[in-house]
C-alpha positions in Angstrom: 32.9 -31.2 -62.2 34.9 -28.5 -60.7 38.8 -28.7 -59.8 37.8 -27.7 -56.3 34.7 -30.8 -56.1 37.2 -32.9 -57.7 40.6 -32.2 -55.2 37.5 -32.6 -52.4 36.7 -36.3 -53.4 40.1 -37.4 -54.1 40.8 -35.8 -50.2 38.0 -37.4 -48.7 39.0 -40.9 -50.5 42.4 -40.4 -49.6 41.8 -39.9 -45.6 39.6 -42.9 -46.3 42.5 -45.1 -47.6 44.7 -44.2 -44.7 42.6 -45.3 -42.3 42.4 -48.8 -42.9 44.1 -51.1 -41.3 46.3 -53.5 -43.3 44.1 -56.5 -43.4 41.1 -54.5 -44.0 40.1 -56.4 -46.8 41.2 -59.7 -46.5 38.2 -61.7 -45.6 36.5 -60.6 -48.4 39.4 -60.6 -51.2 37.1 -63.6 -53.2 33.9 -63.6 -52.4 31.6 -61.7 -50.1 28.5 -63.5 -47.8 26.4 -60.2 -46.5 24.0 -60.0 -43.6 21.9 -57.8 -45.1 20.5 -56.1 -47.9 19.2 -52.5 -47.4 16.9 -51.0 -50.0 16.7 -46.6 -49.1 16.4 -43.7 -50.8 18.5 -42.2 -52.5 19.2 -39.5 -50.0 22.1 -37.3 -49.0 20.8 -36.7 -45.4 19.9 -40.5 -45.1 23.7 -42.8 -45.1 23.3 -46.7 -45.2 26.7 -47.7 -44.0 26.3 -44.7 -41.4 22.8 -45.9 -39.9 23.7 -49.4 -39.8 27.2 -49.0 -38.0 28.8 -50.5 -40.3 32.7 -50.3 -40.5 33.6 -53.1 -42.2 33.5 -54.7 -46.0 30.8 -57.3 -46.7 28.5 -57.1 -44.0 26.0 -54.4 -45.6 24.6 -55.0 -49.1 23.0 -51.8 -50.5 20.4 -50.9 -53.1 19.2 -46.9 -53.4 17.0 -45.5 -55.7 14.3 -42.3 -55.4 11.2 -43.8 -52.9 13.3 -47.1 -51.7 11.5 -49.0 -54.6 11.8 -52.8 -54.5 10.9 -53.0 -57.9 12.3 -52.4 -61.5 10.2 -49.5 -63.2 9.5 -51.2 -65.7 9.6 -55.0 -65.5 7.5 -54.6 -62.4 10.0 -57.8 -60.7 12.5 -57.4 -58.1 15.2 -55.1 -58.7 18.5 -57.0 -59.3 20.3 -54.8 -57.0 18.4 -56.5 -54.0 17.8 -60.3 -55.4 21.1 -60.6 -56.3 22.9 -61.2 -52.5 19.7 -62.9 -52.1 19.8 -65.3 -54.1 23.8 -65.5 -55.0 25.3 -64.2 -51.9 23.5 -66.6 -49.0 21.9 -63.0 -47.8 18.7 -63.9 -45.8 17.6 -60.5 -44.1 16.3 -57.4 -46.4 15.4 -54.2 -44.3 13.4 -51.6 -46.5 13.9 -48.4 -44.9 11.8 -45.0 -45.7 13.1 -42.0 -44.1 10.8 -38.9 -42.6 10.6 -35.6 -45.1 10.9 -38.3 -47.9 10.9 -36.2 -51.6 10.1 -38.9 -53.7 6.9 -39.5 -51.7 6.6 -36.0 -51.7 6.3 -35.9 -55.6 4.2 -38.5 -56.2 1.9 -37.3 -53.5 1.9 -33.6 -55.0 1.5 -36.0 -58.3 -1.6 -37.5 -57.0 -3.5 -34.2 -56.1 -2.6 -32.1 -59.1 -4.5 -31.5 -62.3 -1.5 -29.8 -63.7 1.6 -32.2 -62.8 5.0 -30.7 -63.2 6.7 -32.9 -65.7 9.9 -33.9 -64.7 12.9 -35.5 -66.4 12.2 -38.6 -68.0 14.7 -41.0 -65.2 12.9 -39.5 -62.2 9.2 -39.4 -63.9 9.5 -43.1 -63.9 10.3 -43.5 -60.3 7.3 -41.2 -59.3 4.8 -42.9 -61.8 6.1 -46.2 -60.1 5.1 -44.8 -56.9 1.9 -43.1 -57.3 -0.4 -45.8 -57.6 1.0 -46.9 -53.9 0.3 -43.3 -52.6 -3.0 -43.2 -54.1 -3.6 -46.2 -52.3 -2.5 -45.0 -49.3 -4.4 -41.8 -49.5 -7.1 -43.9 -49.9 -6.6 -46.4 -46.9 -8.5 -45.5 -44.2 -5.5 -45.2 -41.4 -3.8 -42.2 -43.2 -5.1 -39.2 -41.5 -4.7 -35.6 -42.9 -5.7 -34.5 -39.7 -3.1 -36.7 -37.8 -0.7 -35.6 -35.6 2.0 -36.6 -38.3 1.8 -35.0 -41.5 0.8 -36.9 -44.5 4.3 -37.2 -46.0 5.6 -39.2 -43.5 2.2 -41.5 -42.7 2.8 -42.0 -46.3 6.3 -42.8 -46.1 5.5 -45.5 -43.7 2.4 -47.0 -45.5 5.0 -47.1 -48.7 7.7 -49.3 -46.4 4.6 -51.5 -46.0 4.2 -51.5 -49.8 7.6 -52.4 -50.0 8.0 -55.1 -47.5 4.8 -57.0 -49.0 5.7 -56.9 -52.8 9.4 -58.3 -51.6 7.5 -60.9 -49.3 4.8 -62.1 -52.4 7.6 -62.2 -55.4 8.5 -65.8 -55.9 12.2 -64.7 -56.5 12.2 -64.1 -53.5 13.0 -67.5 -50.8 10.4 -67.7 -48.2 13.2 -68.1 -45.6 14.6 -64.8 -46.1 13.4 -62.2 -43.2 12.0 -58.6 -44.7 12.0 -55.6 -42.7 10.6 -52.6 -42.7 12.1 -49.0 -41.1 11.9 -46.1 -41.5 15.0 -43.4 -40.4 13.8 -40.2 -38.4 16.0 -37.4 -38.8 13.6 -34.8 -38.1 12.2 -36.4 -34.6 8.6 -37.4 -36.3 8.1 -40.5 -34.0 10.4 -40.0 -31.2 13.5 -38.0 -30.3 16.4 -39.7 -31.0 17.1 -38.6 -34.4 19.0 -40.6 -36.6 17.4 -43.5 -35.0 15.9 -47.0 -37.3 12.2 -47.1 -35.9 10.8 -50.9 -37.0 7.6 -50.5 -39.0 6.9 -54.3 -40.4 8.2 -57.4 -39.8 7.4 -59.8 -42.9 4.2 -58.2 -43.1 3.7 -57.6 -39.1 2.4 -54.3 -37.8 1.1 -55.0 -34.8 3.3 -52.5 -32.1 2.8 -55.2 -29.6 4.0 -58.4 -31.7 6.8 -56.2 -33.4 7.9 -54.9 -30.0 7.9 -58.9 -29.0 10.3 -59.5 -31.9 12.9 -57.1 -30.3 15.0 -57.2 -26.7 13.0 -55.2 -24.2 16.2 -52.5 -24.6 15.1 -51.5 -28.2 11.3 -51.1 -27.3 11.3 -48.2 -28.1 12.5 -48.2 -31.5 9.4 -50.1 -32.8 6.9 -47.3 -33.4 4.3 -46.5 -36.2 2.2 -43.8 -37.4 -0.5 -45.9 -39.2 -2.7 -48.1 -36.9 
C-alpha cells in the first residue's frame, strides 16, 4: 500500500468520524437486531449501505462475495455471513441482489463457452466453478434469449438472483418465516432509466410481474421489472 492510498483512507475515515453525531452508536453499543441481510457482489460500482439508504448502525447486515453467492464453495450450505443474523440476530428479511454488467457472471459464462478456459487464481476459480453449473443452467433454460433485447450477461444475472433466492428458500437452516428477495441493481439503465435504482426480480420464489408488483405500493410499480419471462 502506498503512503498516498494509505493518507487517502485514514482521510476518508477521518471525515467519516467527524460526522457522527455523539449518540451515534448508542443503541447498538451490546447487541445489534438487523432488518436485513443483503447478499451482493463484491463490486466497487455496486455500494450496499449506499443503495439501501442506510445511515445508521444495525439496520443493514451485509454479506459480499464475487456472483452474490448464497452458498459456501465448498460445503455447498449457507454461507455464515448470511445465516448468522438469521438465525442469531432475530433478522427475518434477506434480499439477494445481482447487479447489471455483473463480472463474475461474466466469467463463468465466458467459462461455460470456452474450450480453452483462462485459469485464474485459485480464490476466484472457486467462485466461478461455483457458479457455472447455474449459468449452464440458465443458458440452457428456455427464457434466456441470445437474441433478446437484453444481452445475455444480465438475463443471466437475473436468472442467477433466482438461483439464489431458491437455494436460500430450500436450505433447512434457513426458518421458513424469514422473507427472501431477489433484486438486481441497474447502473447501466438495462431495465429502466433510473440508474442506481433496486428493480424486484423474486419474491420467495415469485416471478410473476403482476403478483410481485401486488406485493409493492402502487408508487414503486415500477421498480418490479424482469428480463426473463
Amino acid at each position: 500500500m502506498s503512503n498516498a492510498t494509505l493518507a487517502e483512507l485514514l482521510e476518508r475515515n477521518a471525515r467519516h468520524a467527524e460526522s457522527l453525531s455523539e449518540g451515534h452508536f448508542d443503541a447498538v453499543q451490546s447487541e445489534q437486531r438487523p432488518a436485513v441481510v443483503s447478499v451482493c457482489c463484491s463490486d466497487s460500482r455496486v455500494s450496499q449501505e449506499g443503495m439501501w439508504d442506510v445511515d445508521e448502525p444495525g439496520w443493514l447486515f451485509t454479506a459480499g462475495n464475487l456472483g452474490n453467492q448464497v452458498r459456501d464453495c465448498d460445503a455447498r450450505a449457507v454461507s455464515g455471513d448470511i445465516l448468522y443474523p438469521i438465525r442469531f440476530a432475530n433478522t427475518d428479511v434477506a434480499a439477494v441482489v445481482g447487479h447489471t454488467g455483473c463480472g463474475a457472471i461474466t466469467a463463468a459464462f465466458e467459462r461455460a463457452r470456452s474450450d480453452d478456459p483462462e485459469t485464474l487464481p485459485a480464490g476466484i476459480e472457486t467462485r466461478v466453478e461455483s457458479l457455472l453449473p447455474v449459468i449452464e443452467s440458465g443458458l440452457a433454460d428456455d427464457r434466456v434469449d441470445p437474441a433478446g433485447d437484453a444481452g445475455l450477461v444480465d438475463q443471466l444475472v437475473e436468472y442467477n438472483v433466482d438461483r439464489q433466492v431458491e437455494f436460500l428458500r430450500s436450505d433447512s437452516s434457513v426458518p421458513d418465516s424469514t422473507t427472501v428477495l431477489g433484486f438486481v441493481y441497474d447502473f447501466q439503465a438495462v431495465y429502466g432509466d433510473s440508474r442506481g435504482r433496486c428493480y424486484l426480480v423474486n419474491r420467495g420464489g415469485e416471478t410473476a410481474i403482476k403478483s410481485l408488483r401486488d406485493c409493492v405500493p402502487e408508487r414503486f410499480e415500477e421498480h418490479v421489472q424482469r428480463l426473463l419471462a
